[in-house]
NUKE-391892 format. One record per residue (C-alpha): x, y, z; residue in three letters. Coordinates in pm, 1 decimal, always signed. Layout:
N
<zalum c1="X" c2="Y" c3="Z" rest="ala"/>
...
END
This chain:
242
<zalum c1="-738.8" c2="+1825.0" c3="-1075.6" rest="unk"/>
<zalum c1="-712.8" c2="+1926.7" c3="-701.8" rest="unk"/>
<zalum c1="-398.2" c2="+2156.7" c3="-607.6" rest="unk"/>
<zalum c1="-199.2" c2="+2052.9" c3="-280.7" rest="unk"/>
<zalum c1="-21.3" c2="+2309.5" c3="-92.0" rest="unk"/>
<zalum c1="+123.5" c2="+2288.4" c3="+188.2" rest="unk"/>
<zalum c1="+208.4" c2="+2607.2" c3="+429.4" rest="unk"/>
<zalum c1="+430.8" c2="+2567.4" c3="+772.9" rest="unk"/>
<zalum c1="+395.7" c2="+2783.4" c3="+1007.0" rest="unk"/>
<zalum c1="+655.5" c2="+2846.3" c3="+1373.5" rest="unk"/>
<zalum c1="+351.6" c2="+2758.3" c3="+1620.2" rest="unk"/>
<zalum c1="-6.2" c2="+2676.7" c3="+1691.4" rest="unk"/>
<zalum c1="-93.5" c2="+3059.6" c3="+1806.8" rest="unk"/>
<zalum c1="+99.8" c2="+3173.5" c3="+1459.9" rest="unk"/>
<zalum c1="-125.2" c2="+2922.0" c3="+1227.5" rest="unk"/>
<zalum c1="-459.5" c2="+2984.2" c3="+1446.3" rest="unk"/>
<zalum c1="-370.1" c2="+3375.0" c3="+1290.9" rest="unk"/>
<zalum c1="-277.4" c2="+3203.9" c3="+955.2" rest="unk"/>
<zalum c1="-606.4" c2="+3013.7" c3="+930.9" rest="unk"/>
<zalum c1="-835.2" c2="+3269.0" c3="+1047.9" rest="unk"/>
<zalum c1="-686.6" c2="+3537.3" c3="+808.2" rest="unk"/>
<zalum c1="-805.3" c2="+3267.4" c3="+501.4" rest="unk"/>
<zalum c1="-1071.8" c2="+3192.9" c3="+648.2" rest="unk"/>
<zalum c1="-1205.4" c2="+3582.4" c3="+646.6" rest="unk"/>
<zalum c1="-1050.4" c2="+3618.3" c3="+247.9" rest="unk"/>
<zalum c1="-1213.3" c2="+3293.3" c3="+156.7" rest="unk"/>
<zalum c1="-1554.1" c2="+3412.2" c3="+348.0" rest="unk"/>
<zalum c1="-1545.3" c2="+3761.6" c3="+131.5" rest="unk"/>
<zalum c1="-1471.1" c2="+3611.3" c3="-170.5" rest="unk"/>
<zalum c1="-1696.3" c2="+3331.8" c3="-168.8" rest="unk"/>
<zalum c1="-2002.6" c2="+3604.3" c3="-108.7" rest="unk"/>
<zalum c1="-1847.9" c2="+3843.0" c3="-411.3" rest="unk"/>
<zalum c1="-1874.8" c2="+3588.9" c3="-637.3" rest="unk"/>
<zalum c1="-2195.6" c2="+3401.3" c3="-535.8" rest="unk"/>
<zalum c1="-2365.5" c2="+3635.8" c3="-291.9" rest="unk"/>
<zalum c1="-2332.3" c2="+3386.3" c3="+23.2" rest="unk"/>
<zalum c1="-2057.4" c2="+3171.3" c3="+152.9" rest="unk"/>
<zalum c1="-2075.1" c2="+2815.4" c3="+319.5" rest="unk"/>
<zalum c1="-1746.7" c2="+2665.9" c3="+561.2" rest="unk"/>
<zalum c1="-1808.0" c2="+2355.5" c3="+702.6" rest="unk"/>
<zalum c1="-1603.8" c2="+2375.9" c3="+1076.7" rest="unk"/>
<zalum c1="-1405.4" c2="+2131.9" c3="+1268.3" rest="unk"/>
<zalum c1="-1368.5" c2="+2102.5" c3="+1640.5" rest="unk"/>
<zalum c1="-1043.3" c2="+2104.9" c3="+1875.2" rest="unk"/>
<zalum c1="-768.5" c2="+2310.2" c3="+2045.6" rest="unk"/>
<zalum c1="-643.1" c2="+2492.6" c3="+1690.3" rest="unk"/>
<zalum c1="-1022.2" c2="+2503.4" c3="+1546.1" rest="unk"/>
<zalum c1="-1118.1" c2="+2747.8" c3="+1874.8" rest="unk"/>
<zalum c1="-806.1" c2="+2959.5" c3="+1871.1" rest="unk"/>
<zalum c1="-909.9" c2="+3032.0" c3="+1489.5" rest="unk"/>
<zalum c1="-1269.3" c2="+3123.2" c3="+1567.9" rest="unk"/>
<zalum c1="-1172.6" c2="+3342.3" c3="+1807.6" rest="unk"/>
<zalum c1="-865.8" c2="+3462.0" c3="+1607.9" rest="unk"/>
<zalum c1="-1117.6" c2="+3568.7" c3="+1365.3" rest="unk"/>
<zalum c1="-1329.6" c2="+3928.5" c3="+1481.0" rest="unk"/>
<zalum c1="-999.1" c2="+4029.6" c3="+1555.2" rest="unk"/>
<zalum c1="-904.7" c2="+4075.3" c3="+1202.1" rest="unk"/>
<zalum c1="-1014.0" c2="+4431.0" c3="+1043.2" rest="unk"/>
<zalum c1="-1134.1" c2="+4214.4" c3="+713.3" rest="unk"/>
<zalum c1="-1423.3" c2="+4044.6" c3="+900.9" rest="unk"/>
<zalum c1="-1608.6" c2="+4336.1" c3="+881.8" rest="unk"/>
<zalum c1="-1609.0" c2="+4312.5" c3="+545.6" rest="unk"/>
<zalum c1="-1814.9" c2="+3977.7" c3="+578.2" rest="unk"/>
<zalum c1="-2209.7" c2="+4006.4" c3="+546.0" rest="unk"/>
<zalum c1="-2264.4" c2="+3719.1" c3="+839.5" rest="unk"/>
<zalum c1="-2629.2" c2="+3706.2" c3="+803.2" rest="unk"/>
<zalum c1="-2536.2" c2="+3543.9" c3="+431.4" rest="unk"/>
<zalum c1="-2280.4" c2="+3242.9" c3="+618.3" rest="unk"/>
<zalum c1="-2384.3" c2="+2934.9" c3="+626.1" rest="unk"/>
<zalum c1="-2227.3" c2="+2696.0" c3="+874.4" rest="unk"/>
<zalum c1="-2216.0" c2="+2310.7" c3="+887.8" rest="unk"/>
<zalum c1="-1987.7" c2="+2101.3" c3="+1036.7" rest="unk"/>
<zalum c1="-1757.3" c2="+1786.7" c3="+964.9" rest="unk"/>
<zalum c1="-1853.6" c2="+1614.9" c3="+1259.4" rest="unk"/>
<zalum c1="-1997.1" c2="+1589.2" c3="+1599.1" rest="unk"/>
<zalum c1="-1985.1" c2="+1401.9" c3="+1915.5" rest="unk"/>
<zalum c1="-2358.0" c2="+1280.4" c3="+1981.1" rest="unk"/>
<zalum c1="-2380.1" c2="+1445.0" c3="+2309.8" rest="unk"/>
<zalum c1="-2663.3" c2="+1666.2" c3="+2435.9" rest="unk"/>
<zalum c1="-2699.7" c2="+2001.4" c3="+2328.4" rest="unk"/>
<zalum c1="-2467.5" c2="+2226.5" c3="+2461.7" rest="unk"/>
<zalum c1="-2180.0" c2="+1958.0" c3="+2587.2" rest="unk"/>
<zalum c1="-1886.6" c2="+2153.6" c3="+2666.9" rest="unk"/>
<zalum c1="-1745.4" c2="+1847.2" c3="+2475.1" rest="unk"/>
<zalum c1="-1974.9" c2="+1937.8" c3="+2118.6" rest="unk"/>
<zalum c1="-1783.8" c2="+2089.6" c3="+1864.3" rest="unk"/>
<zalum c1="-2116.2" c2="+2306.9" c3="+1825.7" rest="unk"/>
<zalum c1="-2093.6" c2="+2392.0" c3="+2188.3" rest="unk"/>
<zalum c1="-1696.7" c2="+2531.0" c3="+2133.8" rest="unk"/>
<zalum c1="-1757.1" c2="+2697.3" c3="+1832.3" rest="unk"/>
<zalum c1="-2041.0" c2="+2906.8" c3="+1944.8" rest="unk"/>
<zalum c1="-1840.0" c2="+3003.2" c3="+2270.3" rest="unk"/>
<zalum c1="-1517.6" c2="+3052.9" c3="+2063.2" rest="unk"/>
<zalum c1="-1677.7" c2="+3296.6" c3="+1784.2" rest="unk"/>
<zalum c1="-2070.8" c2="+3216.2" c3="+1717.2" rest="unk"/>
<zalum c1="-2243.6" c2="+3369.2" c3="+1983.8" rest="unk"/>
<zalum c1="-2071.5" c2="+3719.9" c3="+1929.7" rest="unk"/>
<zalum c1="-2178.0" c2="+3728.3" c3="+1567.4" rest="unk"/>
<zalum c1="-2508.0" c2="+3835.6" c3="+1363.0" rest="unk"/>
<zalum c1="-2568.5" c2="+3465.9" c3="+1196.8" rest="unk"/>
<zalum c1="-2916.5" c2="+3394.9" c3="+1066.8" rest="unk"/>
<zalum c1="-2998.5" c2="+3140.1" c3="+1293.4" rest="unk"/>
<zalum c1="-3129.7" c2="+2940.1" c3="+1010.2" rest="unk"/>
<zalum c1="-2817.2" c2="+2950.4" c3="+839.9" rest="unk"/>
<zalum c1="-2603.9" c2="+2754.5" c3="+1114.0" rest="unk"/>
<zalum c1="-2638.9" c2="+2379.8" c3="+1087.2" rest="unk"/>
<zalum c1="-2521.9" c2="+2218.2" c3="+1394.3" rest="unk"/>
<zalum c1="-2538.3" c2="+1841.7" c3="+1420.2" rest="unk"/>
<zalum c1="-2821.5" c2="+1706.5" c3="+1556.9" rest="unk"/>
<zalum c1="-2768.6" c2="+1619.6" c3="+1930.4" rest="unk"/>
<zalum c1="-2870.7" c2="+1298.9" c3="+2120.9" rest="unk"/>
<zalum c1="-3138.1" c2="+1473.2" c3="+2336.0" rest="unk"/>
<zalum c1="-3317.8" c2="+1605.3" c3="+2020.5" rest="unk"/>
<zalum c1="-3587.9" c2="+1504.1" c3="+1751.4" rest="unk"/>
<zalum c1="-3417.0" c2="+1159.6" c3="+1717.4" rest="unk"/>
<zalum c1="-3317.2" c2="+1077.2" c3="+2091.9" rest="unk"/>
<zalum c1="-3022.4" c2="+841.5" c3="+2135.0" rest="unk"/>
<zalum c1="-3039.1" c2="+698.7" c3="+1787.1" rest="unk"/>
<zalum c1="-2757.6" c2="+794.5" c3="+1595.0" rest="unk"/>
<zalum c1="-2863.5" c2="+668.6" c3="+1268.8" rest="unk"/>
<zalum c1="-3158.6" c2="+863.9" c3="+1198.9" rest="unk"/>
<zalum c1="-2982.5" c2="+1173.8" c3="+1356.5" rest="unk"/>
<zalum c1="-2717.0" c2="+1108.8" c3="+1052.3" rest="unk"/>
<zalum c1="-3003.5" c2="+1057.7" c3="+824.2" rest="unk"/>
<zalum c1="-3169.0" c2="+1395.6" c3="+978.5" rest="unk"/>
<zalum c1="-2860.7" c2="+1563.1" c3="+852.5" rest="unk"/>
<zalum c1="-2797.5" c2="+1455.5" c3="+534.1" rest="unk"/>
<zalum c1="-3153.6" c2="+1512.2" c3="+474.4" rest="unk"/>
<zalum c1="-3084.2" c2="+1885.9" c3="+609.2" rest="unk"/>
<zalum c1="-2748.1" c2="+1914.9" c3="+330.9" rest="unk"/>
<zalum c1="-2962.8" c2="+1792.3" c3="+52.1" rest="unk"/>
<zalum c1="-3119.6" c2="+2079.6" c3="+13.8" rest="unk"/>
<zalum c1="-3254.5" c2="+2132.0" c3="-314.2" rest="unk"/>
<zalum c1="-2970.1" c2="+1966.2" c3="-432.3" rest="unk"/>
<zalum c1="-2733.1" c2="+1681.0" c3="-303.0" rest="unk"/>
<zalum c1="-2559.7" c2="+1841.0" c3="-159.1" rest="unk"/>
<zalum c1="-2485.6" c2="+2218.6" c3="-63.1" rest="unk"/>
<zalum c1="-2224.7" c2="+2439.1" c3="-207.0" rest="unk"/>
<zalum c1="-1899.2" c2="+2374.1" c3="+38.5" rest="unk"/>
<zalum c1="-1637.8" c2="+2678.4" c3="-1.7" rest="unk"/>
<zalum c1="-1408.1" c2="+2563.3" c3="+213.5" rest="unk"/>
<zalum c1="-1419.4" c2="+2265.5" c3="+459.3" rest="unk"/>
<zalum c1="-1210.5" c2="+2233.7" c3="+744.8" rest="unk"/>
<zalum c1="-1080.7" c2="+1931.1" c3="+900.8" rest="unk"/>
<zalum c1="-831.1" c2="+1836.3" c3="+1189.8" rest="unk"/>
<zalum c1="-580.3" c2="+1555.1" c3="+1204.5" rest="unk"/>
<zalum c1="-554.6" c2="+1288.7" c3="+1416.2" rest="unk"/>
<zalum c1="-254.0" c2="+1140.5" c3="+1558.6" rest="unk"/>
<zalum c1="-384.5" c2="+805.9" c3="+1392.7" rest="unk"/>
<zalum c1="-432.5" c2="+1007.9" c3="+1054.8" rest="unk"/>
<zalum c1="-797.3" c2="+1039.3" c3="+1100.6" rest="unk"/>
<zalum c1="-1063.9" c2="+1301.2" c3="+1018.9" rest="unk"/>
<zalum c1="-1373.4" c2="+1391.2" c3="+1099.0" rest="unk"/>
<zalum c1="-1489.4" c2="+1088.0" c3="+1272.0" rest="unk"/>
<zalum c1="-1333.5" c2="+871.0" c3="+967.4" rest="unk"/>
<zalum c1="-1095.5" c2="+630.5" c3="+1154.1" rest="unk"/>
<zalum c1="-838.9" c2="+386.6" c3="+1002.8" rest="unk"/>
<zalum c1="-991.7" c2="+71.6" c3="+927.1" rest="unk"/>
<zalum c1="-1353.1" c2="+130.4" c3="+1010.1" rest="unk"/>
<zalum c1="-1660.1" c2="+49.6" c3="+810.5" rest="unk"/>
<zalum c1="-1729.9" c2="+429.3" c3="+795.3" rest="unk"/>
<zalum c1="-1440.0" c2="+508.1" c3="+551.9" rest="unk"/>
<zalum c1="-1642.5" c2="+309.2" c3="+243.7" rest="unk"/>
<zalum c1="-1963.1" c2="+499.9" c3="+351.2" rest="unk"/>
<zalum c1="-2176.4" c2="+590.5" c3="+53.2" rest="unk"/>
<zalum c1="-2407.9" c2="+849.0" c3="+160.7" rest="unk"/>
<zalum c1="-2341.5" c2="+1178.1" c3="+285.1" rest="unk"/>
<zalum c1="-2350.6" c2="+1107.8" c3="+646.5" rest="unk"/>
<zalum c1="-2268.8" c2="+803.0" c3="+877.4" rest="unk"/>
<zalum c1="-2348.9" c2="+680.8" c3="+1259.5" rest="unk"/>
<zalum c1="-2060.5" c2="+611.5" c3="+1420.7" rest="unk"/>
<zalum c1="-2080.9" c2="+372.1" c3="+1724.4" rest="unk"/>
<zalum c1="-1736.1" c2="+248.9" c3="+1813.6" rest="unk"/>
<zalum c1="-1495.8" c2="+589.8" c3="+1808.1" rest="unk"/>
<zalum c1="-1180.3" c2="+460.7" c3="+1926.6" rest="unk"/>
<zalum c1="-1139.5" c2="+850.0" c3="+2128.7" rest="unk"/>
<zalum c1="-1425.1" c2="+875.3" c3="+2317.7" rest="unk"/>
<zalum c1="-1734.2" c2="+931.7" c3="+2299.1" rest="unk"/>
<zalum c1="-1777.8" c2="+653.9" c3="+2080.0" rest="unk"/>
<zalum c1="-2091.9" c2="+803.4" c3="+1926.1" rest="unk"/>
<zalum c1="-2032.2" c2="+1052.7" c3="+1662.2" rest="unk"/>
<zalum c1="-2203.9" c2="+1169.8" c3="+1363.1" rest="unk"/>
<zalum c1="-1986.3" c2="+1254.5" c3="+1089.9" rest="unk"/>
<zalum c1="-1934.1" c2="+1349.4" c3="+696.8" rest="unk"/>
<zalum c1="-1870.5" c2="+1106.6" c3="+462.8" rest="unk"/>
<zalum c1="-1566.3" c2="+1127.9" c3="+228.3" rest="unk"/>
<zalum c1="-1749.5" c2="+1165.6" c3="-69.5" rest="unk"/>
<zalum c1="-1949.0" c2="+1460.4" c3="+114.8" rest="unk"/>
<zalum c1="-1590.2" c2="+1587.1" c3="+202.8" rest="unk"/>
<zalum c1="-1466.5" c2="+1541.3" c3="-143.7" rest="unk"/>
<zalum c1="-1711.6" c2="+1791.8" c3="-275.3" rest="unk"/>
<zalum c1="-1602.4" c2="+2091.7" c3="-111.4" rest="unk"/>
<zalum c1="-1386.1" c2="+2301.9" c3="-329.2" rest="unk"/>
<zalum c1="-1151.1" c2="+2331.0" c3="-73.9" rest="unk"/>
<zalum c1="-1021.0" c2="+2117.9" c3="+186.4" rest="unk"/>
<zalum c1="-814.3" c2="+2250.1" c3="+474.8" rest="unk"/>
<zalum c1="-629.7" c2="+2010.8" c3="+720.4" rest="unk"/>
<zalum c1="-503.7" c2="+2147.3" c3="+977.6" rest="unk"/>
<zalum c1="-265.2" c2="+2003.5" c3="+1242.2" rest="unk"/>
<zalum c1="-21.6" c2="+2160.8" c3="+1491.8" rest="unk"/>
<zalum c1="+179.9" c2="+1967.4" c3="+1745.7" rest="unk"/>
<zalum c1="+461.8" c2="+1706.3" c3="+1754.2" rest="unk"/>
<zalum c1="+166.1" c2="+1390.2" c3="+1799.2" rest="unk"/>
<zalum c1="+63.0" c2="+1511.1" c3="+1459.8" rest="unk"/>
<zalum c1="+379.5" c2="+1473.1" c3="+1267.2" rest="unk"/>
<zalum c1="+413.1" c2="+1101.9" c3="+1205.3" rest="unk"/>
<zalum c1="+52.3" c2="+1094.5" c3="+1038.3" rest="unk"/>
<zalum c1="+135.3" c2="+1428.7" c3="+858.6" rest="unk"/>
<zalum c1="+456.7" c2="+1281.8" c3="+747.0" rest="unk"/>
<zalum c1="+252.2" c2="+941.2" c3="+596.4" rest="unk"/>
<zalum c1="-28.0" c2="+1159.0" c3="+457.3" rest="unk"/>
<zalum c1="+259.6" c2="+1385.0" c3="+260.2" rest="unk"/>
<zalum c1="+474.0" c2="+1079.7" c3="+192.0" rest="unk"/>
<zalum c1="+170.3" c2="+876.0" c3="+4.2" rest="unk"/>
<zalum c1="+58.4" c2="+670.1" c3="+301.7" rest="unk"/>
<zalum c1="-288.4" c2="+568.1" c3="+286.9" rest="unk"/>
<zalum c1="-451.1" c2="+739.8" c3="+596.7" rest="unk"/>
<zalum c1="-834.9" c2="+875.3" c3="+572.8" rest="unk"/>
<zalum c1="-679.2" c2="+1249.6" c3="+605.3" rest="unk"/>
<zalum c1="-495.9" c2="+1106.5" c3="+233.4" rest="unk"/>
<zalum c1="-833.8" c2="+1081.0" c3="+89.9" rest="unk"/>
<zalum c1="-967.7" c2="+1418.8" c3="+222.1" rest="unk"/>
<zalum c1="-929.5" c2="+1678.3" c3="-110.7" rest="unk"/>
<zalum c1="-1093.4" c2="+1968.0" c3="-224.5" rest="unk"/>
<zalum c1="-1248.5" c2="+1960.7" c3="-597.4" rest="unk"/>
<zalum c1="-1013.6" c2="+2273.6" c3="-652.9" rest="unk"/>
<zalum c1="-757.5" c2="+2285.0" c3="-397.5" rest="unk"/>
<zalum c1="-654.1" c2="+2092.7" c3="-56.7" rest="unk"/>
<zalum c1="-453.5" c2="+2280.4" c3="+169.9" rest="unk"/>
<zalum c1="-229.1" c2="+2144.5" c3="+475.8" rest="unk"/>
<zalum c1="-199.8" c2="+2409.4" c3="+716.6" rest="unk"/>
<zalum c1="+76.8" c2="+2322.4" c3="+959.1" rest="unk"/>
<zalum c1="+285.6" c2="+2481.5" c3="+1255.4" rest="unk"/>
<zalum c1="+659.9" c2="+2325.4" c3="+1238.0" rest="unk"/>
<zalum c1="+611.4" c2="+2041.2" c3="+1498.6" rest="unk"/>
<zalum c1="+344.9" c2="+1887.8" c3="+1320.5" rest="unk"/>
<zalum c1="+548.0" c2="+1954.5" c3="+945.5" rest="unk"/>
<zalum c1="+843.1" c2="+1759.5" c3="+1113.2" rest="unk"/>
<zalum c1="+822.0" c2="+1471.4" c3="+928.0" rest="unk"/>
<zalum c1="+699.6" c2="+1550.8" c3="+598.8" rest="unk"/>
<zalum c1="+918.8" c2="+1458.1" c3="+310.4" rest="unk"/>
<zalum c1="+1187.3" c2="+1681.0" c3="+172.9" rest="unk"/>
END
């Protein structure tokens, strides 16, 4: 049965420090145990300050990069290298600076690649690219944002994408824009042995609040196999229940 555990934090810059410092443990001990490590990232304000948090901890050099591999939760179906991409942030946040086998980093497919402008076989691309050998790859730890409507990924409240089956989904009608995104499915979310969701802010506190409380929000249905983790500065922990 999943563990929940939730950690508060003062501030945003505090649990950017916070997350990165798991993050680098997690990394190492993923790749002691099975040789390699997978995280699947998330995009935003708190997601960058974490990346770049992250070569400025001793630990990371402790990490074999070249054995990382890096997927992410979701995307905005931009063209490659939209400021707006989560791809696009990451690598200028940490990525770039670092010796990843470019093989190894699985960025979203973008809407001026193989597929063009259709977001359903760009989906299908990338759930063909997790299959693998297997259904789906080995997920360490995936990381997710919160929404100040409760979402993640690109999983909104009520839309058709929350019941998705597969691994992957088009999603045409974001309600933040662009409204084209490619995202992770919550069963593909559900298999990662850890989950981390990670909000700061005072807009994040009512759906962090709900999520803790029992509300049924998509970031309620977003647990690790072994552990979920909220990861919260004290704005966004407001609400939660006593």
């Amino acid at each position: 049965m999943s563990e929940t555990v939730v950690v508060v934090v003062p501030d945003a810059d505090v649990l950017a420090a916070t997350v990165a410092a798991r993050l680098v443990v997690k990394i190492i001990d993923a790749q002691a145990v099975h040789g390699t490590a997978s995280v699947v990232l998330t995009g935003g304000r708190v997601a960058a300050k974490v990346l770049a948090a992250v070569p400025e901890l001793p630990a990371s050099a402790a990490i074999d990069w070249s054995r990382v591999d890096l997927w992410w939760g979701d995307e905005r179906f931009l063209p490659a290298g939209d400021p707006d991409r989560n791809e696009t942030q990451a690598r200028a946040a940490l990525l770039d600076k670092l010796p990843l086998d470019p093989a190894r980093v699985h960025a979203m497919p973008a809407s001026d690649g193989p597929d063009g402008d259709d977001a359903v076989a760009a989906a299908a691309r990338y759930a063909g690219e997790l299959a693998g050998d297997a259904p789906l790859p080995r997920f360490d730890v995936l990381m997710l944002g919160v929404g100040e409507d409760g979402h993640v990924a690109s999983l909104f409240p009520g839309h058709p994408e929350l019941d998705a089956a597969g691994t992957t989904a088009a999603v045409h009608d974001s309600p933040k824009p662009p409204p084209t995104r490619i995202t992770l499915t919550l069963p593909a979310i559900r298999s990662a042995e850890e989950v981390w969701l990670v909000a700061a802010g005072p807009d994040k506190a009512e759906p962090i609040g709900t999520v803790l409380g029992g509300g049924d929000l998509p970031a309620a249905r977003a647990t690790g196999v072994r552990r979920t983790l909220f990861l919260l500065d004290q704005a966004a922990a407001a609400k939660r229940p006593s």
